[in-house]
N, C-alpha and C positions, 0 to 999 in steps of 0.2 A: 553802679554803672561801671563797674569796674571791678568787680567784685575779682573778677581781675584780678584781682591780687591773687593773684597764683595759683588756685585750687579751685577758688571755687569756682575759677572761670572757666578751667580748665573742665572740671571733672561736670559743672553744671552749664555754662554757656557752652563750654568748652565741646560738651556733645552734641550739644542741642542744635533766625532771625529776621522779620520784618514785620513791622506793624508801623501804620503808624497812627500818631492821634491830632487830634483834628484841631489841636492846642499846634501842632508840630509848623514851620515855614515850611514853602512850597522848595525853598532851596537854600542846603542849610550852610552856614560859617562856622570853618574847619575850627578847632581852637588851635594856638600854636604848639606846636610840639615841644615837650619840656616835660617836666617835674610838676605833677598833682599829688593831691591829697582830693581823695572821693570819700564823699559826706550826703550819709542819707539826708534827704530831702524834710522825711517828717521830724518835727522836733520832739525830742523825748525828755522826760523831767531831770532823767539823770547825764544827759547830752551825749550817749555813749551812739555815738551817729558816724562815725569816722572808720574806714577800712583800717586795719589793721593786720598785718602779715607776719604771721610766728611761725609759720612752716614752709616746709616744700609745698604741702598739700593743705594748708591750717590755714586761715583766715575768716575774720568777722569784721563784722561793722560795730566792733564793740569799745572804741577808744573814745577817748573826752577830747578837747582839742587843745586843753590844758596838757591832756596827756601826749596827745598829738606831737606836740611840739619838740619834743624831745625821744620821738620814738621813730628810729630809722622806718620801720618796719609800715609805717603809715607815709611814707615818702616813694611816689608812682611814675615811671617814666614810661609816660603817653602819647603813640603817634599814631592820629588816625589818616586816610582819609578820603574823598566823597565816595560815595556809592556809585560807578561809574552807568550801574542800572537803574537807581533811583539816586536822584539827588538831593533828595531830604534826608537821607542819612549819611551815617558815616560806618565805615569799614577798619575796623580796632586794625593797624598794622603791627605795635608795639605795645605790652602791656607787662611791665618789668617791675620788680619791686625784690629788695633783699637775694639778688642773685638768680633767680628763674624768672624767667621771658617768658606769658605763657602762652603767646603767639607761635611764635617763632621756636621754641623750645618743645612744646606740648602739645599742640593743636595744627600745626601743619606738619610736623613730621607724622604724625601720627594719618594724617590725610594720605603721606607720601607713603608708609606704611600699606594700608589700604591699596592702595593703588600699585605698588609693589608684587603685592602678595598676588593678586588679582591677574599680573602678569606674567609672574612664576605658574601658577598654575595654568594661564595657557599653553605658555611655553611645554609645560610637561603634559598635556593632553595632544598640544597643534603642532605642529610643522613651525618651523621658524615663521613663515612666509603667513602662513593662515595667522598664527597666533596674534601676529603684528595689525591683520584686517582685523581682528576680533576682538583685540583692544580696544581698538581706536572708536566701535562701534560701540561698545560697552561705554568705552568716554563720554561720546556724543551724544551716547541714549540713556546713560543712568549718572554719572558722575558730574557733568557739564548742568544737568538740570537740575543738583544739590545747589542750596544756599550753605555753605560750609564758613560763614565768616563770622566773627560775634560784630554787632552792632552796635550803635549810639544812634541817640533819636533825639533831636530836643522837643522839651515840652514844658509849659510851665506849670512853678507849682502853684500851691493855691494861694499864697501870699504873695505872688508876681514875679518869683527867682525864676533865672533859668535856669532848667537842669534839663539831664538826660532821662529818657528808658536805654535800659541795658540791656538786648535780647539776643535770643538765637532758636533757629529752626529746627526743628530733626527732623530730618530728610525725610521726603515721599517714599515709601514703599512701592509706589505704583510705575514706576520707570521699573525697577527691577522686575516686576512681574511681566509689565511689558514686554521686558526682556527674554525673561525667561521661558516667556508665552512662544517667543519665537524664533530662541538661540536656544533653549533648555536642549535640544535632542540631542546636540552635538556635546554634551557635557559629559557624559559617558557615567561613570560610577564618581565623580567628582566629589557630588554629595552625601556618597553613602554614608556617612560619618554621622551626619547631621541629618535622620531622618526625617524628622517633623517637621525641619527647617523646608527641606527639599518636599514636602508632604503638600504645605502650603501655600510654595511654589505653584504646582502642581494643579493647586485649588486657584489660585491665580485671587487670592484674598490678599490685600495688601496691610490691614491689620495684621491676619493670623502671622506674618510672615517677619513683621514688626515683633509679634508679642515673643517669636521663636527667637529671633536677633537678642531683644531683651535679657531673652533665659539667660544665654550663652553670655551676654557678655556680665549677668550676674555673676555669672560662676566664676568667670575671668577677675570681677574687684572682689570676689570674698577671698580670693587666693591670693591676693597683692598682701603687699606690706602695709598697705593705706586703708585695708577694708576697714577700719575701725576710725578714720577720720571723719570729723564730721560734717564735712560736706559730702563724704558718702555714704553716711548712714541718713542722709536726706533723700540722696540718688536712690540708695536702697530703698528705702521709707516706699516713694513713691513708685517706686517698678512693683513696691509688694511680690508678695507669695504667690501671689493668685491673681487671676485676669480682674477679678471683681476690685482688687484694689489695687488696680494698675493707672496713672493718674500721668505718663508720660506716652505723649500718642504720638502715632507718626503725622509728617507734614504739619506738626502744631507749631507754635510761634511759644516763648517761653522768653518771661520777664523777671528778673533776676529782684528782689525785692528783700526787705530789712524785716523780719516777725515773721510772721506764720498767718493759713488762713486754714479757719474753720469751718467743718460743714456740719451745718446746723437745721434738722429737720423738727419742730415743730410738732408737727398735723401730720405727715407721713402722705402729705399731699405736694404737689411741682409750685415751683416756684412758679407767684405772681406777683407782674411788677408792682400792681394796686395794695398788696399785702404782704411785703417783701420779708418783714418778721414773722406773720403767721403761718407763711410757707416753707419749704427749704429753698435754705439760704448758703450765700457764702458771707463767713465774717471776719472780719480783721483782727487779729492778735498779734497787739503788739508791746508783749509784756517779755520778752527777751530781745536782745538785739544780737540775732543771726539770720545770717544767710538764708532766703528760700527761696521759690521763684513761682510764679502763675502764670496761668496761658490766655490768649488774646480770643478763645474763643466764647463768642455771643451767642451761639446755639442748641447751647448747653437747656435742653429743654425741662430740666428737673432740678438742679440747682442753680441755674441763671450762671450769667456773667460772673469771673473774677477779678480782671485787671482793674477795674471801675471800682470795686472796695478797696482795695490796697491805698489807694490818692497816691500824697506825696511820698508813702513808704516803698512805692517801684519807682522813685526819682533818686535820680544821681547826682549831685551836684561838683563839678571841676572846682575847685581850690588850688589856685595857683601858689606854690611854695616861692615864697621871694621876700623882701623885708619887711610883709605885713605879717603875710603866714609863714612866718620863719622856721627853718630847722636849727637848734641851738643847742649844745652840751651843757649840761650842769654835775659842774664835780663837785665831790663831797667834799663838804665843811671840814671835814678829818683828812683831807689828803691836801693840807697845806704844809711846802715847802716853809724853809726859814729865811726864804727870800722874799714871804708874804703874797709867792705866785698859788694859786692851786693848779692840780694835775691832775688829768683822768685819761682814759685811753678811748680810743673810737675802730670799729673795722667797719664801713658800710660798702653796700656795692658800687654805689655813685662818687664821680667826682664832684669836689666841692668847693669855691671859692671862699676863703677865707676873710668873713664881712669885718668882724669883730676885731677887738683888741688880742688876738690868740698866736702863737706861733704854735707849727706842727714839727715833731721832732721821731726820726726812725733812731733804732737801735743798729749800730754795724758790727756787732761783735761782744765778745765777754772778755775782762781781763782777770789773771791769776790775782793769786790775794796778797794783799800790800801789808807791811808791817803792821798795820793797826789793825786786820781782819779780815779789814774790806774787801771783795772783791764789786769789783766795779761794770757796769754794761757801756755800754760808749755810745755815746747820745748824737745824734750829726743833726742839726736843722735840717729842714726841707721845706718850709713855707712860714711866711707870716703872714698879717694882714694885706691882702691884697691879689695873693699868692694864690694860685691852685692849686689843690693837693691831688692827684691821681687818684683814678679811681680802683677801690681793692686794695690800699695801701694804708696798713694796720698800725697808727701813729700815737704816739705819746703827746696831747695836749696840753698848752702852758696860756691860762686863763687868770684876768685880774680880778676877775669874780665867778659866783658861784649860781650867778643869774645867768637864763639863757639868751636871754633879750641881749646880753653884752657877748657872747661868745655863738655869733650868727653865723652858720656857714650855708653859701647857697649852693645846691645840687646844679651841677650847669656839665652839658658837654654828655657826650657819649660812653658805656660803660669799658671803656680800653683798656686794662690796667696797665704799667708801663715797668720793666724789670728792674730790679735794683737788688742794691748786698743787704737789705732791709730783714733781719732777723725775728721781727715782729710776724706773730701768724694771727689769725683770727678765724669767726667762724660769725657763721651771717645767724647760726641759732641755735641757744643754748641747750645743751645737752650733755651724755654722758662724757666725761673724761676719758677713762678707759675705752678704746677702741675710736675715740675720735681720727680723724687724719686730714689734716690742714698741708699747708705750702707759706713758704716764706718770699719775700720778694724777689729770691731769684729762680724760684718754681721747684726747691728743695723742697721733697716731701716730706713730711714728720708722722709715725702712729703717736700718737700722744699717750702719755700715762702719766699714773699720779707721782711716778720717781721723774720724769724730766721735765713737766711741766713748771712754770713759773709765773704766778698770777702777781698783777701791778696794786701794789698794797705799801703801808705804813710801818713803820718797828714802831711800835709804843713802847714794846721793854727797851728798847736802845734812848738813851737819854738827849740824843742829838736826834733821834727821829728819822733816822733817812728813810727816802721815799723808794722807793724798786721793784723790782720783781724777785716774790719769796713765794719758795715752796708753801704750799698750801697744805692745810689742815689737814687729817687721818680722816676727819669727819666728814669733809667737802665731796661730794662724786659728784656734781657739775659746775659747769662752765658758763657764764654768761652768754648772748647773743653780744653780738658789736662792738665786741672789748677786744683789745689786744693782748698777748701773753708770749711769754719766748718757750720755745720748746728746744731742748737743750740735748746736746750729744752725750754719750754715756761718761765722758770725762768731764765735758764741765758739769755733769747735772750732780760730779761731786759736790760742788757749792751748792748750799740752801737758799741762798738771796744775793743780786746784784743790784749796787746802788748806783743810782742813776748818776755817769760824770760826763759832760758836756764836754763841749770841743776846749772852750778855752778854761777847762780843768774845775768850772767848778761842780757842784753838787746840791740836790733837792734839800738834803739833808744836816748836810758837815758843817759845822761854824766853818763860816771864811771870815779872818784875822788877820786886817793890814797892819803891817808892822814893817819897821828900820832891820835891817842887818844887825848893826848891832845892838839892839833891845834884846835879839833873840838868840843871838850867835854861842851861848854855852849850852845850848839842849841841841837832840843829834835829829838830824835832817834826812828827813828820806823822801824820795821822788813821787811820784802820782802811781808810779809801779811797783813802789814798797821799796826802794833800794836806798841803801844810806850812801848820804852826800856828802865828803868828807869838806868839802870846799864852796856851798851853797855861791849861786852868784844870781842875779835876777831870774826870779820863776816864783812857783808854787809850790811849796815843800809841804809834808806832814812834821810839824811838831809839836810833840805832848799830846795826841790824837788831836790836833787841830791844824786847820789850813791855815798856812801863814802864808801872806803874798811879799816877796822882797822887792823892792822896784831900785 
């Protein structure tokens, strides 16, 4: 129901609304606007039932809810709402997750597109004056009687939940022929570009005219960057080669669904409802968990119905993220401070309140290297428990454990991010290093490479262990999703690693050693900046590479 998650709503509801079923109320309750988690309805043995979002264009319904928990990428900000035409549904406004909107980002500009284009080329056929009547009648006769919105529908499943259908329509061809029927004279050589298209125009066939559309805008996703994603080698799949295996029609209703459906002939004879397996048939496969969708048509006189095979695998279910179904970080067991805190790093698109026992900490800066090596990043708080963290603000984590149940952050609030000298970048999905290009909190842009990059890691050969950000491996070419890293200018990226020092000097890593003035006063003293203290008086000195506090 949601599928929504970025791609595949986009490229599959996203093109393609209304059905409803007879499970559905006469008027339905909006849910509130917030942060979900969308969870196939049918249950599967391996529970991998959960939207999941790893790309721009890349989503499945393939996470656990085990997994769930701790995967930005399954965290949805959802605002629907009534159908002001039918009020048993609702009208997707907001469907965001990991940094693309796919309402608002993908499927309405892409309308305004359309409609754009539509208008340019009156202008360049008409008179200012005509073009502007000629629009407006194309609106009100071909655009205006699109359903162009993806949809929610509630329905229950078979076990009493309630969930949604998730659908969308692709437009009638028969307004445009309308149209065409009775505006086409004035179009001059418009279409000669696209002769078949204009051919069956002509024919005033509202399939053929569909199946021409189709060609064209094949040709248009084999050329993308995405033809190989797979929610468009689905789209593809079903536009086929060939008319004969064209499975996306105009004016069809298209229900966004978890597996796949088979078609299953038998006897080489039409489906009969009395012998539904010795005829053809449609059947349910649901032995992968991805993406597909079926259409709501019952006229189908040779394979029967398909939405009615699918059940609960076309249902959606809203899971509300909050401190049942929590979003939580879990750092690794090895990236424990000697303060007995652990550390991990987070970059998500959503703002977060801070449920747990956690403080959230940016980076403001690198310092030059102090007599013992070190060179240090400078640590600044910016929230604890309690606190919100902005959203888009690529933080350093400080957690009493390594359980996510104890380090709960809830998604709350809209995606604004808010400026700051915050030197931490991030990236919403993992990928190459080389050729990356991130922004730091004050909108500094970085190309990132494997010389100034700095991933948030452990010294193990360091016998003190500090914890920072170190040049990564020869062997490493990617980057995490949702982690934070510094990306460094050609001067500092002289240094290999900065160790994490905190406002009031101390460190992940460095023994800190309270001690008298004079226990320590015959070994030589130097500042937090590496410079020797001929006359130490209360602070925090390095000596013998260790922190001593004088009070």
């Amino acid at each position: 129901m949601v599928k929504h998650l970025h791609s595949v709503l986009t490229l599959v509801l996203g093109f393609f609304s209304v059905a409803a079923s007879a499970q559905a109320p006469a008027t339905v309750t909006k849910p509130d606007d917030g942060y979900y988690r969308i969870v196939n309805a049918r249950q599967r043995g391996d529970g991998k039932q959960y939207v999941y979002v790893t790309g721009k264009i890349a989503a499945q319904p393939n996470a656990t809810k085990a997994e769930a928990t701790t995967l930005p990428g399954t965290v949805i900000h959802l605002k629907t709402e009534v159908d002001n035409k039918d009020a048993s549904r609702l009208n997707v406004i907001t469907l965001r997750s990991q940094g693309v909107d796919v309402i608002n980002e993908y499927l309405n500009p892409t309308i305004e597109k359309v409609e754009k284009a539509v208008k340019d080329k009156l202008n360049e056929k008409l008179s200012a004056h005509l073009s502007s009547v000629a629009y407006g009648i194309f609106n009100t006769s071909v655009i205006r009687q699109w359903d162009l919105k993806m949809h929610l529908k509630p329905v229950t499943t078979s076990n009493g939940r309630t969930a949604y259908y998730a659908f969308a329509t692709v437009p009638s061809m028969q307004p445009i022929c309308d149209f065409w029927h009775t505006y086409g004279i004035f179009a001059g050589r418009a279409l000669d570009s696209y002769p078949n298209l204009k051919s069956a125009l002509d024919r005033g066939n509202p399939d053929d005219v569909w199946y021409e559309i189709e060609r064209l805008a094949l040709a248009k996703i084999e050329s993308s960057p995405n033809a190989n994603a797979d929610i468009v080698n689905v789209i593809k799949h079903y536009i086929g080669t060939t008319r004969a295996e064209n499975r996306i029609n105009q004016g069809q209703t298209y229900y966004l669904i978890s597996g796949a459906l088979k078609k299953v002939d038998p006897s080489g004879t039409a489906y009969n409802p009395a012998n539904p397996t010795g005829t053809a048939h449609n059947e349910y496969d649901g032995t992968e968990a991805k993406f597909d969708f079926v259409n709501n048509n019952t006229n189908d006189q040779y394979w029967g119905p398909e939405l009615p095979v699918t059940k609960d695998a076309a249902m959606w279910i809203l899971e509300e993220v909050n401190n049942t179904n929590y979003f939580g970080v879990k750092p690794s067991a090895n990236m424990k401070g000697r303060d007995g805190k652990y550390y991990t790093t987070l970059y998500v698109d959503f703002p977060f309140k801070i449920v747990g026992d956690v403080k959230a900490y940016t980076i403001e800066g690198v310092d030059a290297k102090n007599a013992q090596g070190y060179y240090f990043a400078k640590v600044k708080e910016l929230a604890q428990q309690g606190d919100t963290v902005p959203a888009q603000t690529a933080v350093v984590l400080e957690c009493n454990s390594t359980n996510p149940a104890d380090n709960q952050l809830l998604p709350t609030g809209d995606e604004k991010p808010k400026t700051s000298n915050n030197r931490l970048c991030g990236t919403f999905f993992g990928g190459s290093i080389n050729g990356l290009t991130v922004k730091d909190g004050a909108g500094n842009d970085y190309n990132v490479t494997h010389d100034n990059i700095r991933a948030f890691n452990i010294n193990t050969a360091d016998s003190r262990n500090p914890i920072g950000f170190y040049k990564v491996k020869n062997n490493v070419t990617n980057i995490p999703g949702n982690k934070a890293f510094l990306v460094l200018t050609s001067t500092e990226a002289q240094a290999k690693s900065f160790v994490l020092e905190f406002e009031d000097g101390g460190t992940t890593g460095i023994e800190t050693i309270e001690n008298s003035k004079k226990s320590t006063e015959d070994g030589v003293y130097y500042d937090l900046q590496g410079r020797r203290v001929e006359n130490p008086t209360r602070g925090i000195y390095i000596v013998n590479g260790k922190k001593v506090v004088i009070k």
